[in-house]
C-alpha positions in Angstrom: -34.4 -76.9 59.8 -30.9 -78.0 58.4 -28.4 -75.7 58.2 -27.6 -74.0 54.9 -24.4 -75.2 53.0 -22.0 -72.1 51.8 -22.6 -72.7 48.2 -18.8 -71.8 47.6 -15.7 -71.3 49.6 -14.2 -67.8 48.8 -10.7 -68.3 49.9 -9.5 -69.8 46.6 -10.9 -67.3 44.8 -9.3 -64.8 47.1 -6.1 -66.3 46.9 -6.3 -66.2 43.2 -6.8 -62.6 43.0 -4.0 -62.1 45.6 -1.7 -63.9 43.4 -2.1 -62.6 40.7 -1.9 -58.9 41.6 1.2 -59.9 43.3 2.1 -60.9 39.6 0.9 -57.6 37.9 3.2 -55.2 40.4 6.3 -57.8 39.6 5.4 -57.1 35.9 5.0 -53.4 36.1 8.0 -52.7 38.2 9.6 -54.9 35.0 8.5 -52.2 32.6 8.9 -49.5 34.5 12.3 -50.3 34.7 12.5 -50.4 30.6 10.8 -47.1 30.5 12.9 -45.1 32.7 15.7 -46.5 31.6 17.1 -43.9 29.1 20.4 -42.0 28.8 21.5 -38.9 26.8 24.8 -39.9 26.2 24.3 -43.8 25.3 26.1 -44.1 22.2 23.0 -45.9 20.3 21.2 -42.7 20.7 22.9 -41.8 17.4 23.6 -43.3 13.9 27.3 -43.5 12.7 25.8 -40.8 10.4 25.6 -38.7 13.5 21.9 -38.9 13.2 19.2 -39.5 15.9 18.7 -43.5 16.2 14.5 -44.1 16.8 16.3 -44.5 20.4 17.4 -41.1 20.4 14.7 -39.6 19.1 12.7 -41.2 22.2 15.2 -40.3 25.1 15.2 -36.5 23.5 11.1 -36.4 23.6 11.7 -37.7 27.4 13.8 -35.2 28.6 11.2 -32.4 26.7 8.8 -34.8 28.8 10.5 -33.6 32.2 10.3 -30.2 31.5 14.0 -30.1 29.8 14.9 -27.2 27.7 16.1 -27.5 23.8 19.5 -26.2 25.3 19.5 -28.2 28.0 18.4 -31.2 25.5 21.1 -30.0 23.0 24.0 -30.5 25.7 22.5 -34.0 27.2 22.4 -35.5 23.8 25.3 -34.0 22.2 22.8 -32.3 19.5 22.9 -29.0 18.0 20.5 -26.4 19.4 18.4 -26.7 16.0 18.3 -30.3 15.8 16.9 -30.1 19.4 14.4 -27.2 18.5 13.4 -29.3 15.4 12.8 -32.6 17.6 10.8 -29.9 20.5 8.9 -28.7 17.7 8.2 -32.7 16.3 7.5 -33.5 19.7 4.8 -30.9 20.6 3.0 -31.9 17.2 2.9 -35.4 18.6 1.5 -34.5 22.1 3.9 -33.0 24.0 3.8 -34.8 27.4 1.3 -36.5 26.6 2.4 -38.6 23.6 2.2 -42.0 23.2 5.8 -43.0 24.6 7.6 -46.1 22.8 9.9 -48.8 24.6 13.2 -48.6 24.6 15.7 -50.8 24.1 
């Protein structure tokens, strides 16, 4: 009897998936980096009003995400304690820690 042929050679196919999950972990560790990348004290956290830029508001319901206190908060962001208890408030309506997060900039 003649030997069977392999109907397909899987090493492309495993190459394929190899490269790209090599491309998915670059990508993630590209927007990882965008999501952690937040600071109390960046200036564009606030409007020239003195208000909470959308950027603000973000880093504010981040540090609440780590555990933060509304003091703690208030000091980091340069905030009043009741700004910071009305954003802790806004952001346990929204989830807590487990609101959908948006991208900063």
């Amino acid at each position: 009897m003649p030997e069977k042929q392999q109907l397909f050679d899987p090493k492309p196919v495993l190459d394929l998936i190899a490269n790209i999950e090599a491309d998915l972990q670059r990508l993630k560790g590209l927007v990882e980096q965008q999501v952690e990348k937040f600071d109390p004290a960046n200036p564009h956290n606030k409007a020239p009003d003195g208000k909470l830029t959308e950027e603000g508001v973000e880093c504010c319901y981040r540090l609440f995400d780590e555990g933060k206190s509304r003091y703690s908060v208030a000091q980091q962001m340069k905030i009043s304690f009741a700004a910071a208890t009305h954003r802790f408030n806004t952001w346990r309506k929204m989830g807590g820690p487990k609101r959908q997060k948006t991208l900063l900039g």
